[in-house]
DRENDO-1510 file (C-alpha; in Angstrom, 1 decimal, always signed):
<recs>
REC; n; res; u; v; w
REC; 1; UNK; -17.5; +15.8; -20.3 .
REC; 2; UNK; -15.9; +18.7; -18.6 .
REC; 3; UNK; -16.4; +16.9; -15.3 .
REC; 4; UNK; -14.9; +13.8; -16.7 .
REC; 5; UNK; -11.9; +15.6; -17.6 .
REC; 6; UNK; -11.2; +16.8; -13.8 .
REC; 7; UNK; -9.2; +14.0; -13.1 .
REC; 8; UNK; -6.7; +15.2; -15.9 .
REC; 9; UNK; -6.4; +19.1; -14.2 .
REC; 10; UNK; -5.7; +17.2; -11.0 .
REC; 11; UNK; -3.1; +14.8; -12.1 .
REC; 12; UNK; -0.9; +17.8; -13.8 .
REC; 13; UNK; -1.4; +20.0; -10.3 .
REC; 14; UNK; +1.0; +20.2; -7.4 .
REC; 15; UNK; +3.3; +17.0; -6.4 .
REC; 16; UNK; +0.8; +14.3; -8.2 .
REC; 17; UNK; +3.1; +13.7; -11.1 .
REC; 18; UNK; +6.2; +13.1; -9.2 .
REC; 19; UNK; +4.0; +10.7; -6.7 .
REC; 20; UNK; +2.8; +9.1; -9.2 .
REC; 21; UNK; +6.2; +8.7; -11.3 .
REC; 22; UNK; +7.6; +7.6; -7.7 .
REC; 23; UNK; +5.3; +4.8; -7.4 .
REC; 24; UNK; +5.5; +4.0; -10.8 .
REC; 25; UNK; +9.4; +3.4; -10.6 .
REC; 26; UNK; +8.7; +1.6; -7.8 .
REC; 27; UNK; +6.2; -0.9; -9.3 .
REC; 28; UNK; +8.3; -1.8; -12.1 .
REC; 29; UNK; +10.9; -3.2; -10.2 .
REC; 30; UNK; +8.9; -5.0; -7.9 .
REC; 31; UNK; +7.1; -6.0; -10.7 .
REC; 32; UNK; +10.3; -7.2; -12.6 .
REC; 33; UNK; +11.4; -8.9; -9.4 .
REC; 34; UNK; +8.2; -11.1; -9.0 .
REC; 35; UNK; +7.8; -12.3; -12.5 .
REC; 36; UNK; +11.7; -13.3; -12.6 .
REC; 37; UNK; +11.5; -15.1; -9.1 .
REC; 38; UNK; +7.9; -16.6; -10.3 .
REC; 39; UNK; +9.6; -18.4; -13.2 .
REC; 40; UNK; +12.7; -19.2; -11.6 .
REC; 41; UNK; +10.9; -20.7; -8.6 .
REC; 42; UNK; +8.8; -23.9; -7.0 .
REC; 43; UNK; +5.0; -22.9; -5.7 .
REC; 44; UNK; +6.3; -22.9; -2.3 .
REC; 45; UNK; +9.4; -21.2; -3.0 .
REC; 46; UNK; +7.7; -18.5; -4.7 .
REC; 47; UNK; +5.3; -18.4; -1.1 .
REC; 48; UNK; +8.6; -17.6; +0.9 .
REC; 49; UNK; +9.6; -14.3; -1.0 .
REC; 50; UNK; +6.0; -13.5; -1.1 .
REC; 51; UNK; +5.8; -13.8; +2.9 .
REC; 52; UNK; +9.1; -12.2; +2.9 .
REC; 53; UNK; +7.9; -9.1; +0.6 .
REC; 54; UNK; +4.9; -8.8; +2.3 .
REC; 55; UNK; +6.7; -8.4; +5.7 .
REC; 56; UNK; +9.1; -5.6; +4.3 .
REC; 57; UNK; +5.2; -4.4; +3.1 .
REC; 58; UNK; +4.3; -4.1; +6.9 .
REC; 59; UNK; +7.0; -2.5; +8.3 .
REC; 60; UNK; +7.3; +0.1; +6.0 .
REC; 61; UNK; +3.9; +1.3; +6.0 .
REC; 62; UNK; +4.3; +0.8; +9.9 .
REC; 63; UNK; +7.6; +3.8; +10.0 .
REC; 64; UNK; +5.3; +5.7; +7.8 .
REC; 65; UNK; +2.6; +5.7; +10.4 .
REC; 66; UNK; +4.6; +5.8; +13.4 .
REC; 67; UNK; +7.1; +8.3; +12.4 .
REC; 68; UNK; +7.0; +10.0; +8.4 .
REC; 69; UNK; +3.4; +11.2; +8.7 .
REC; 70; UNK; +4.2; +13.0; +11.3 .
REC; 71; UNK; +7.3; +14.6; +10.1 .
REC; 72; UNK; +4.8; +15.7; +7.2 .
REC; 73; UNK; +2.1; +17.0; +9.4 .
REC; 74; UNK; +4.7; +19.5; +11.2 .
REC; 75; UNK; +8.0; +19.7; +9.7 .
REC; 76; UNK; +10.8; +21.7; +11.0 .
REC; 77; UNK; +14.3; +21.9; +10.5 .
REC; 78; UNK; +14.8; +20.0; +13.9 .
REC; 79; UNK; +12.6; +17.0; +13.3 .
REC; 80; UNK; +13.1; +16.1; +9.7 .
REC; 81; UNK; +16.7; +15.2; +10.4 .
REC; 82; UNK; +15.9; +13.6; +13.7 .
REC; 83; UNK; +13.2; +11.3; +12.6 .
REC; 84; UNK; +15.4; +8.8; +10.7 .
REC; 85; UNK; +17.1; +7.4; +13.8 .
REC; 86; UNK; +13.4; +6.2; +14.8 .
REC; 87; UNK; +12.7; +4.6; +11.3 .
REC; 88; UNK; +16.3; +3.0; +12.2 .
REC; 89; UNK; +15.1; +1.8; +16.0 .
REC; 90; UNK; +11.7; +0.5; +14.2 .
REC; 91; UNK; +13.4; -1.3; +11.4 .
REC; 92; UNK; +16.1; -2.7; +13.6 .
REC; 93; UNK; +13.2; -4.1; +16.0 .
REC; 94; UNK; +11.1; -5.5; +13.0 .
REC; 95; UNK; +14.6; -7.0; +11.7 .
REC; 96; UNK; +15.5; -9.0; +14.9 .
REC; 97; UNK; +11.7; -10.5; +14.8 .
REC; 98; UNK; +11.8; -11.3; +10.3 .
REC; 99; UNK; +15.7; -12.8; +11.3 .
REC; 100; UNK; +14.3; -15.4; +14.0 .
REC; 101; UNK; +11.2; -16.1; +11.9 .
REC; 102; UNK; +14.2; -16.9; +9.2 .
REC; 103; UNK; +16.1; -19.0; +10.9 .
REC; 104; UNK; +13.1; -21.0; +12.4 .
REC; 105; UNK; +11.6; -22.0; +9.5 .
REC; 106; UNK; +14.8; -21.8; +7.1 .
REC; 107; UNK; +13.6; -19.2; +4.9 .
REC; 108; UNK; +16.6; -17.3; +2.9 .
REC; 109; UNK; +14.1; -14.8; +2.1 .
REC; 110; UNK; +13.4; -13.6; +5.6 .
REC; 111; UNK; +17.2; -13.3; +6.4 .
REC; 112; UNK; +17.5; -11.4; +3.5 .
REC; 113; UNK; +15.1; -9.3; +3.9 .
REC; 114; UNK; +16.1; -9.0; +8.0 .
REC; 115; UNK; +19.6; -7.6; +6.9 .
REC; 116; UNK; +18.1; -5.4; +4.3 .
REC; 117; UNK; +15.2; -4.2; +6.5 .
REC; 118; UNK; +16.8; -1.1; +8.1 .
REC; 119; UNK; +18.5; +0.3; +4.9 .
REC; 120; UNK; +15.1; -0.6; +3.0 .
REC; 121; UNK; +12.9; +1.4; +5.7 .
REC; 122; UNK; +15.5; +4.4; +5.5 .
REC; 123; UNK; +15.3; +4.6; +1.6 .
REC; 124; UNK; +10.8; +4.9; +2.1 .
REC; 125; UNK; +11.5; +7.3; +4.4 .
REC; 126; UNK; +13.7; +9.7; +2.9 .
REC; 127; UNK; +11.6; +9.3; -0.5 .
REC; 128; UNK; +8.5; +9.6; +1.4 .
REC; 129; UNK; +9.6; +12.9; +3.2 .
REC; 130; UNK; +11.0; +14.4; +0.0 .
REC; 131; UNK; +8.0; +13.8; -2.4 .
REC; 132; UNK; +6.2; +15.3; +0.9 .
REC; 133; UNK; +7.9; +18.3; +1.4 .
REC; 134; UNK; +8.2; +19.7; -2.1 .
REC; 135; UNK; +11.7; +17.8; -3.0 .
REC; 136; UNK; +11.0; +15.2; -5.1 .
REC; 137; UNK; +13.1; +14.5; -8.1 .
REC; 138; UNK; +16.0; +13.1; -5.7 .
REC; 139; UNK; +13.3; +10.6; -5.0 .
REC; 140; UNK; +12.3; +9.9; -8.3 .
REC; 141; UNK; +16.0; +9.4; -9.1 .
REC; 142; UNK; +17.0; +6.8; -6.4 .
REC; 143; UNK; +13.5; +5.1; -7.6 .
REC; 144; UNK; +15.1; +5.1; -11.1 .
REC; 145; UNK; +18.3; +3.8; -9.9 .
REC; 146; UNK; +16.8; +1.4; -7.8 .
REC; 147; UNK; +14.9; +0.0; -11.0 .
REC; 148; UNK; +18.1; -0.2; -13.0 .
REC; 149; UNK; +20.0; -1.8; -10.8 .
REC; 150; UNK; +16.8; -5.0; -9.4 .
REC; 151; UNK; +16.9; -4.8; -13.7 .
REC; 152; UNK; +20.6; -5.9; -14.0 .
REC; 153; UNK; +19.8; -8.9; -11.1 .
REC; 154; UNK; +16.7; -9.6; -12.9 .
REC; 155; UNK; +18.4; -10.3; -16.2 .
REC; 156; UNK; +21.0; -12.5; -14.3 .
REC; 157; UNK; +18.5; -14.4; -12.6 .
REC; 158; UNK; +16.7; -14.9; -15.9 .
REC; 159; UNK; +19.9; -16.0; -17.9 .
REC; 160; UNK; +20.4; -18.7; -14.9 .
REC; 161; UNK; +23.6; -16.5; -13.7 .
REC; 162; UNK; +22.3; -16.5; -9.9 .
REC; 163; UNK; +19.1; -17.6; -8.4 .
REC; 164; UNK; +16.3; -16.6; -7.5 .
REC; 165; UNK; +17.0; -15.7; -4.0 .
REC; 166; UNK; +20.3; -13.8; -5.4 .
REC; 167; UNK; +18.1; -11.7; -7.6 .
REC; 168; UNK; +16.3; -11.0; -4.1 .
REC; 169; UNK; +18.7; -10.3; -2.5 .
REC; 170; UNK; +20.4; -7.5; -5.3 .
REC; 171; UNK; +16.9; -6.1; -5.3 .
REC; 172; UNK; +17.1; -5.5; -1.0 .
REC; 173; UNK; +20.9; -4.9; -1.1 .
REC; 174; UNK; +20.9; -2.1; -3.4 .
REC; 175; UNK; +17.8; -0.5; -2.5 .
REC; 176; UNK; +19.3; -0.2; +1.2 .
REC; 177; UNK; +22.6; +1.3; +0.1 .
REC; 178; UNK; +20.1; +3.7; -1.5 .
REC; 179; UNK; +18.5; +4.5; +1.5 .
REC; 180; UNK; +21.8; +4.3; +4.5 .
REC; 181; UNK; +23.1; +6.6; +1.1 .
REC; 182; UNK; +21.0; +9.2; +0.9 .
REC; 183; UNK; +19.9; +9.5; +4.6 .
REC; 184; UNK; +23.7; +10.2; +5.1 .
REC; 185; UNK; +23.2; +12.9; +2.2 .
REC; 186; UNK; +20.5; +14.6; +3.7 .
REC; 187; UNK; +22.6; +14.8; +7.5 .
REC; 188; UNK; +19.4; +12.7; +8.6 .
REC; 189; UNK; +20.4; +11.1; +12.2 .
REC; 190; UNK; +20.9; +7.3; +10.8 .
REC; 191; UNK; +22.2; +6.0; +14.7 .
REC; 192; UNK; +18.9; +4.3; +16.5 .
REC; 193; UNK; +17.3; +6.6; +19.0 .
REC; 194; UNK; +13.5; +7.8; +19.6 .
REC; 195; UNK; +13.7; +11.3; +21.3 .
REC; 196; UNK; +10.1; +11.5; +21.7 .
REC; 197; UNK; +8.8; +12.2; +25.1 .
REC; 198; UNK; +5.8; +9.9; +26.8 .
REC; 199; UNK; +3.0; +11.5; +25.5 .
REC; 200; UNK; +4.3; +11.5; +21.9 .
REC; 201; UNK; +5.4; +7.8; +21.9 .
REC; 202; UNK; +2.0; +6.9; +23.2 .
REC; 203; UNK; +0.7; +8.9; +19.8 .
REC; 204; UNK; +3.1; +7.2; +17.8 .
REC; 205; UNK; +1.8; +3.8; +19.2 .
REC; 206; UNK; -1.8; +4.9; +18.6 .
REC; 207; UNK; -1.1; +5.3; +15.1 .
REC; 208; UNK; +1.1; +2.4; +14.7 .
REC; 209; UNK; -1.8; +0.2; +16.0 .
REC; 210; UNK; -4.3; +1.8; +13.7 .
REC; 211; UNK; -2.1; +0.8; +10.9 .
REC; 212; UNK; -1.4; -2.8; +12.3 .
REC; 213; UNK; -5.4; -3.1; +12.5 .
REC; 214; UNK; -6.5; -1.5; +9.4 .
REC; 215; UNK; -4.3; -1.1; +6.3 .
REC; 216; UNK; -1.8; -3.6; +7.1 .
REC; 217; UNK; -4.3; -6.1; +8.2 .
REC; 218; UNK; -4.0; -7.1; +4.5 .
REC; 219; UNK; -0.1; -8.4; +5.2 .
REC; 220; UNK; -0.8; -10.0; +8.4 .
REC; 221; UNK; -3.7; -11.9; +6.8 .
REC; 222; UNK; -1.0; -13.0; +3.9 .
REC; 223; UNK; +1.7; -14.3; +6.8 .
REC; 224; UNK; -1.1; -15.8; +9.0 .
REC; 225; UNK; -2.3; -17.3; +5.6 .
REC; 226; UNK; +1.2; -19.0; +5.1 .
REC; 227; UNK; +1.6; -19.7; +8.6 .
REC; 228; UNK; -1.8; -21.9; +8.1 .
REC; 229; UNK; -2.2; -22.9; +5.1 .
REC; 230; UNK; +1.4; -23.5; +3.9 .
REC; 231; UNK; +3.1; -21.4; +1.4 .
REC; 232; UNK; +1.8; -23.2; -1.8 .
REC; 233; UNK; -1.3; -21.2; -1.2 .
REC; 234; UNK; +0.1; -17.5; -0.4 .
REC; 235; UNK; +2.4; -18.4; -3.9 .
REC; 236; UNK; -0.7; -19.1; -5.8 .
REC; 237; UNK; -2.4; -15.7; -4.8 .
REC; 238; UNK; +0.8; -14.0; -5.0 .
REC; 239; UNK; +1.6; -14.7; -8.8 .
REC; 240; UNK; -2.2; -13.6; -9.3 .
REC; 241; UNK; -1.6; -10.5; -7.9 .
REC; 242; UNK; +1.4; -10.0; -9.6 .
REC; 243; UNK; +0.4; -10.7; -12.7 .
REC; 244; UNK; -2.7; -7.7; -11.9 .
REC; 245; UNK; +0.0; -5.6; -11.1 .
REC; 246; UNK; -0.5; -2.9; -13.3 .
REC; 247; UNK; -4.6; -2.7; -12.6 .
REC; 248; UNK; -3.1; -2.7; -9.0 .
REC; 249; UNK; -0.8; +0.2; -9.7 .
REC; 250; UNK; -3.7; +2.2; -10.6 .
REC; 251; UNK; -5.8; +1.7; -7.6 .
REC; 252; UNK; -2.9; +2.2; -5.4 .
REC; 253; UNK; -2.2; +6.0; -7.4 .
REC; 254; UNK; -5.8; +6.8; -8.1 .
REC; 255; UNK; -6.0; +8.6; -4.3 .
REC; 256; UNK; -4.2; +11.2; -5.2 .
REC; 257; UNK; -6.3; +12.5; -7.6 .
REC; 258; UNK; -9.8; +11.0; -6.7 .
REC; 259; UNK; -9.5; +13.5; -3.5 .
REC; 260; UNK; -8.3; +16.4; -5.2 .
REC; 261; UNK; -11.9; +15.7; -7.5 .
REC; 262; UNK; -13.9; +14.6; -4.5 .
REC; 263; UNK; -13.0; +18.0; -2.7 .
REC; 264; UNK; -13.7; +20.1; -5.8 .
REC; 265; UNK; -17.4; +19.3; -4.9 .
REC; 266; UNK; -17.3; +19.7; -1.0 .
REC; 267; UNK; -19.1; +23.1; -0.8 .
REC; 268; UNK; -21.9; +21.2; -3.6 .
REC; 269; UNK; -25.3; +19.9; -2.6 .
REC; 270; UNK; -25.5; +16.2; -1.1 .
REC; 271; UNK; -27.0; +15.2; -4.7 .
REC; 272; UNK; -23.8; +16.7; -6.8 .
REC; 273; UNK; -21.2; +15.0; -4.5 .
REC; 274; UNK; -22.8; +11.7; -4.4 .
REC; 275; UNK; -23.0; +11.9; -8.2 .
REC; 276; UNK; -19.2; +12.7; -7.9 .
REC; 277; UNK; -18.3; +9.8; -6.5 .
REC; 278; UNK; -20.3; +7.6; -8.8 .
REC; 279; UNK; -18.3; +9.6; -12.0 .
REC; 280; UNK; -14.8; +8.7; -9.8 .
REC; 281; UNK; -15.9; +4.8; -9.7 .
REC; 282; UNK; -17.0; +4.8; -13.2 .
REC; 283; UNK; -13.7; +6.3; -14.2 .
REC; 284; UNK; -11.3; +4.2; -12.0 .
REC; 285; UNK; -13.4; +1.3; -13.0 .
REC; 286; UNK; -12.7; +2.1; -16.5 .
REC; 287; UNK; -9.1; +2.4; -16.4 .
REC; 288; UNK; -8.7; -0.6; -14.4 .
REC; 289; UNK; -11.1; -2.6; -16.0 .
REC; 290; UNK; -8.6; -3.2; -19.5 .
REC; 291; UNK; -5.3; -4.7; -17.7 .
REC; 292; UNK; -7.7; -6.7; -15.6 .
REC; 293; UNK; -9.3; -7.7; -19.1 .
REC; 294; UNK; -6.1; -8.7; -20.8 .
REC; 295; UNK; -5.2; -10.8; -18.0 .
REC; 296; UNK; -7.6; -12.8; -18.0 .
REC; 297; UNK; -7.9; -13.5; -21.8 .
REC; 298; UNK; -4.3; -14.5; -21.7 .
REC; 299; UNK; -4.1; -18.1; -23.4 .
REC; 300; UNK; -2.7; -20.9; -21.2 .
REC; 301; UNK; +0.3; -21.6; -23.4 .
REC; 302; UNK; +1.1; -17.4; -23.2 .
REC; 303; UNK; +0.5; -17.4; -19.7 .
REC; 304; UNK; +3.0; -19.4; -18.8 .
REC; 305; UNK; +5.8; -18.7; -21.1 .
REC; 306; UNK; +5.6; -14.9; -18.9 .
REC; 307; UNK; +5.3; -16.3; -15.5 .
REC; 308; UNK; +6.5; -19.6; -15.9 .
REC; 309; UNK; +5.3; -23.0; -15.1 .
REC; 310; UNK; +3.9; -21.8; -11.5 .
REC; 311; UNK; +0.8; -19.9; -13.9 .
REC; 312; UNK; -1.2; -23.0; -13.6 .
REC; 313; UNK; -1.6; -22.7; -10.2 .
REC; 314; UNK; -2.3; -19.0; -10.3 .
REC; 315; UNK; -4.5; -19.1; -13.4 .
REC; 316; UNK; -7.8; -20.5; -12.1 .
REC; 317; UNK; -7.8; -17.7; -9.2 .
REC; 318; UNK; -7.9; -14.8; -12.2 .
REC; 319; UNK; -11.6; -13.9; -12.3 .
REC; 320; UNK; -11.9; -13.6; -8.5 .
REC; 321; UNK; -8.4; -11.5; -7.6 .
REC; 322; UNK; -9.7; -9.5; -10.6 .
REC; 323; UNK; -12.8; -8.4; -9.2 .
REC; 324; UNK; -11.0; -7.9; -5.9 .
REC; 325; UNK; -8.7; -5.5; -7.4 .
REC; 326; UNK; -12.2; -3.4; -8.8 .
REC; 327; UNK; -14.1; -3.7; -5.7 .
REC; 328; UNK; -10.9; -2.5; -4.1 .
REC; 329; UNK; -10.8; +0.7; -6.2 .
REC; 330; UNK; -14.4; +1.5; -5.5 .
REC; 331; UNK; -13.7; +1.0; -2.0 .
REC; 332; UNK; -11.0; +4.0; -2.2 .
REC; 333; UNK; -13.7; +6.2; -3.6 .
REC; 334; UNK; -15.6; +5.6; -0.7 .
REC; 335; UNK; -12.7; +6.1; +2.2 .
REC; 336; UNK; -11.5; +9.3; -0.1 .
REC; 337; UNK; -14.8; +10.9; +0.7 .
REC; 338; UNK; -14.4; +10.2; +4.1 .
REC; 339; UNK; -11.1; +11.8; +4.2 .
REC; 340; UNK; -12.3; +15.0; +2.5 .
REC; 341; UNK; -15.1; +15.3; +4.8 .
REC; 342; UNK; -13.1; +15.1; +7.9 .
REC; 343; UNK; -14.7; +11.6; +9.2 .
REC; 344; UNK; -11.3; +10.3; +10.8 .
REC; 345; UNK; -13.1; +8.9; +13.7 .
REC; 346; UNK; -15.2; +6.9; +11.5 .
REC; 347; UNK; -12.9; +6.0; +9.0 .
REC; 348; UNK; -10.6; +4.4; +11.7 .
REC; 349; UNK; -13.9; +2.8; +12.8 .
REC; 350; UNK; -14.9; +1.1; +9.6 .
REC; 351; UNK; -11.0; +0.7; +9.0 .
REC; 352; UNK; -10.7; -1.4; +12.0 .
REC; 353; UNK; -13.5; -3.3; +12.0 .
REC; 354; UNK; -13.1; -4.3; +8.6 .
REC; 355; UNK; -9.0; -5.1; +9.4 .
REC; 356; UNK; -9.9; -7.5; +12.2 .
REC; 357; UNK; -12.3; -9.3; +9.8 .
REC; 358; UNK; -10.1; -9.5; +7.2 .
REC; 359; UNK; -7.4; -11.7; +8.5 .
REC; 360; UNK; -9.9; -14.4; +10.0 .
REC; 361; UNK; -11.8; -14.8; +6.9 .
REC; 362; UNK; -8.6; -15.6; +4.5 .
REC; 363; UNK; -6.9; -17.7; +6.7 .
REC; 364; UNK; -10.5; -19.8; +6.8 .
REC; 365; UNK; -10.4; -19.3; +3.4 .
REC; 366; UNK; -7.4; -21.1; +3.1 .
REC; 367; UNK; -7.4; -23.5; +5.2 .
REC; 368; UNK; -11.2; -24.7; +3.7 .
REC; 369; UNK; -10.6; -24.5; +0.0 .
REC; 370; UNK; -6.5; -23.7; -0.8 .
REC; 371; UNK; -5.9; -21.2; -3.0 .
REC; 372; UNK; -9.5; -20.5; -4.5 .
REC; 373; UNK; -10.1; -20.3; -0.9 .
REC; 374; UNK; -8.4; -17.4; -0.3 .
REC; 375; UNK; -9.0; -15.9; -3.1 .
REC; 376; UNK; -13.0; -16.2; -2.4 .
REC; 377; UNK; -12.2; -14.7; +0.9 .
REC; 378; UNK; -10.3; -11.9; -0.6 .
REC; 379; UNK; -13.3; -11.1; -2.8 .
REC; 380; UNK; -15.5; -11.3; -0.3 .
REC; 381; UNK; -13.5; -8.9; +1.6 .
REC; 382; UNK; -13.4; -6.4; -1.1 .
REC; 383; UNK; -17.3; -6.6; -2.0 .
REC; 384; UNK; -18.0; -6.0; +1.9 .
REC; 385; UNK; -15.7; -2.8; +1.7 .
REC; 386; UNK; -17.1; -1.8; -1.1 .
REC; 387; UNK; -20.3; -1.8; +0.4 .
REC; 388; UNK; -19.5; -0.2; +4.0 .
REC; 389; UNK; -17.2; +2.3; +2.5 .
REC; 390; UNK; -20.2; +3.3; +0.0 .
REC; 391; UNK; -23.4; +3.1; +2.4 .
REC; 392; UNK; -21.4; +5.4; +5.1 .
REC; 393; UNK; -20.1; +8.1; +2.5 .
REC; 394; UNK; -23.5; +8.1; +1.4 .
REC; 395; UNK; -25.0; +8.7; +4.8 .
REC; 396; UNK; -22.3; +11.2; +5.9 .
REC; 397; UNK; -23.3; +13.4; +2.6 .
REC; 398; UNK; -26.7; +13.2; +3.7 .
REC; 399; UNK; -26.0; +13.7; +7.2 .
REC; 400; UNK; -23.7; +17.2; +6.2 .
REC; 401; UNK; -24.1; +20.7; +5.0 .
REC; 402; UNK; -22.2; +21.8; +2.1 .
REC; 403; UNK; -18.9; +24.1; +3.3 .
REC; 404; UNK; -16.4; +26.3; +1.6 .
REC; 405; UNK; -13.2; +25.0; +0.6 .
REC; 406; UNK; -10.7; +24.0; +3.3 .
REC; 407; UNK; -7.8; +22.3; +3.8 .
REC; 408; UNK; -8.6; +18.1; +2.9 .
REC; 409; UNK; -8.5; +16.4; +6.3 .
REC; 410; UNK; -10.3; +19.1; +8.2 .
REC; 411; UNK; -13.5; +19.1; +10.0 .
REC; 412; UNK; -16.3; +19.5; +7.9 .
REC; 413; UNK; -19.5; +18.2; +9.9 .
REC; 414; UNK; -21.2; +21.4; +11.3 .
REC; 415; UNK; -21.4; +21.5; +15.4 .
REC; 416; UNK; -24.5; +22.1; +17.1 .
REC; 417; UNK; -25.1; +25.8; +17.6 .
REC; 418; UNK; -23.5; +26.8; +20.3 .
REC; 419; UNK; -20.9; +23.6; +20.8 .
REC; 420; UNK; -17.3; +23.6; +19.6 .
REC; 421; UNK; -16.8; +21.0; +16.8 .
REC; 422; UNK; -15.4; +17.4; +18.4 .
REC; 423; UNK; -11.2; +17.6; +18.2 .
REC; 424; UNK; -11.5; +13.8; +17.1 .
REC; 425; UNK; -13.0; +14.7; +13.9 .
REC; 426; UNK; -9.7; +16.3; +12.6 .
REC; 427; UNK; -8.1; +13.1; +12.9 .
REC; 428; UNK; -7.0; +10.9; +10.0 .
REC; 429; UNK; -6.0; +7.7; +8.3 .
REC; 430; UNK; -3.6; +6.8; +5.6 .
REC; 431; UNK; -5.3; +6.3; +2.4 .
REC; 432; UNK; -6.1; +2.5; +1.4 .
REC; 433; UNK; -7.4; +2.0; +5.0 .
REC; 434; UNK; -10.3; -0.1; +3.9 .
</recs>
């Protein structure tokens, strides 16, 4: 049992709570946002703010790839402030491209959401670089204000005030001012510029690609899927997944205290960390395994008086975004162990390989079967990541030594006697790459 409780040391150590407290303030807006534009909105409608969300998904994991991890891996008093105007440059380019896709298909959502984009980017940035760098109840308090605010559209939107695309666009309006806000604050540089020279905007491509082809292949596949199979179908999986959110939730914060645990055992014998990472799935299994549960036994009638008449489309799809969400978890087990090993190269490997897949198989999906379609796709997805994420941590235990304790994200493999370790093996991917 005192292994079992390691998970509890690492969540009260270092910046975990606040991350955690972050993303959970975060979550509960976007969570109060779906379920009030989910009642208030037809299948298809509901499809456009789920294309729309899932764009504003994209590009901000894309300025956290291309511009805030690095901030993070070398701050300094020069670049910190710096940074923001190429967040702004991104988010400005991202918002000409969501604005034409708006006006071309007549989707209020994507204007919104092109207006908002910049402001939106800035306030993930800032929060992002001040949970990062050991400043984070600001953060926490602009996620809090944020909530209270997409709370006070919500409740309009519910009492038939404004509609459902007004309740959007409170949610994007405010959460920009948040973000122009507080980068003004902080003195950040909010004009657009990129100051990088050649061979640092070729890095910063290199890593945008690798998000583009790895974690954010999961939103390309959703706007290819509505781009195929119309937006009844990316609706359908969308209320699913909304209505999983908080099993979701837990997968999404469970990193930052699976690696933590994961490293704990580095300098072990192959035997003891492979038996870690079977205790880490068992207990992320367990804690997700109970929302999932009450999902699914939600009666019909219950159902749909919380996320309104659209449920019926959404319920059948249940048991198989469920088991996504689980495979998904035990999937982050397996790309944790990679990260606390070192394995960048590989990671980005399997990360890629799987990314390119991805988007293929649910738009197939899709366009075969609907909705169960793509959900079938999305589980088989999960169950292959699962798999490949498990099979190569297992062989890269077996394949190392045990080492002392270094920093996670280092080099671990031992070199051949008498050859420097590889540079490439320092390298490494955001978490959820998978």
């Amino acid at each position: 049992m005192g292994r079992f409780t390691a998970f509890g040391r690492a969540a009260i150590r270092g910046r975990a709570p606040w991350a955690v407290t972050a993303g959970a303030l975060s979550s509960v807006g976007n969570l109060l946002l779906s379920l009030t534009v989910a009642r208030t909105e037809s299948i298809d409608g509901l499809g456009r703010f789920a294309l729309a969300f899932s764009l504003y998904v994209l590009a901000t994991g894309l300025s956290r790839a291309t511009v805030v991890e690095a901030v993070l891996a070398d701050p300094d008093p020069a670049s910190v402030p710096a940074a923001a105007e190429r967040t702004v440059t991104l988010g400005l380019g991202c918002a000409v491209l969501i604005l034409a896709g708006g006006f071309a298909t007549g989707s209020a959502y994507l204007v919104v959401t092109a207006v908002a984009l910049p402001g939106l980017m800035l306030h993930d940035h800032v929060k992002t670089v001040g949970l990062g760098l050991g400043m984070p109840r600001p953060a926490c308090l602009r996620e809090a204000l944020w909530t209270a605010s997409s709370g006070v559209g919500v409740l309009l939107g519910l009492l038939g005030v404004i509609g459902p695309v007004a309740v959007f666009a409170v949610w994007a309006g405010t959460g920009a001012l948040l973000g122009w806000a507080a980068a003004a604050t902080y003195r950040y540089r909010i004009t657009p510029g990129w100051r990088l020279d050649r061979a640092e905007s070729r890095a910063a491509a290199s890593f945008g690609m690798q998000f583009l082809f790895t974690t954010g292949s999961a939103q390309l596949a959703v706007a290819a899927l509505g781009a195929s199979a119309g937006m009844a179908v990316v609706g359908a999986v969308s209320l699913g997944r909304t209505a999983l959110g908080p099993a979701t939730l837990l997968v999404g914060t469970a990193s930052s205290l699976i690696i933590p645990y994961l490293a704990g055992t580095r300098a072990a014998p192959g035997p003891v960390r492979l038996r870690a990472a079977v205790r880490a799935c068992v207990l992320l299994s367990g804690a997700v395994l109970p929302p999932a549960v009450l999902v699914l036994l939600l009666p019909a009638g219950l159902g749909a008086a919380v996320f309104g008449s659209n449920w019926r489309h959404a319920a059948p799809l249940m048991p198989l975004l469920a088991l996504e969400v689980l495979l998904s978890g035990l999937a982050l087990v397996g790309f944790a162990g990679h990260r606390v090993h070192g394995a960048g190269f590989r990671a980005l490997l399997l990360g890629g390989v799987l990314g390119v897949i991805r988007v293929p198989v649910v738009v197939a999906g899709g366009l075969l079967l609907g909705a169960a379609g793509a959900a079938v796709a999305l589980l088989l997805m999960a169950l292959l990541s699962a798999v490949v994420w498990g099979i190569s941590y297992a062989a890269l235990v077996r394949g190392t030594r045990p080492v002392g304790r270094h920093r996670i994200g280092t080099a671990h493999r031992s070199p051949p006697t008498g050859k420097p370790a590889d540079p490439a093996a320092r390298r490494t991917v955001s978490p959820g790459s998978r």
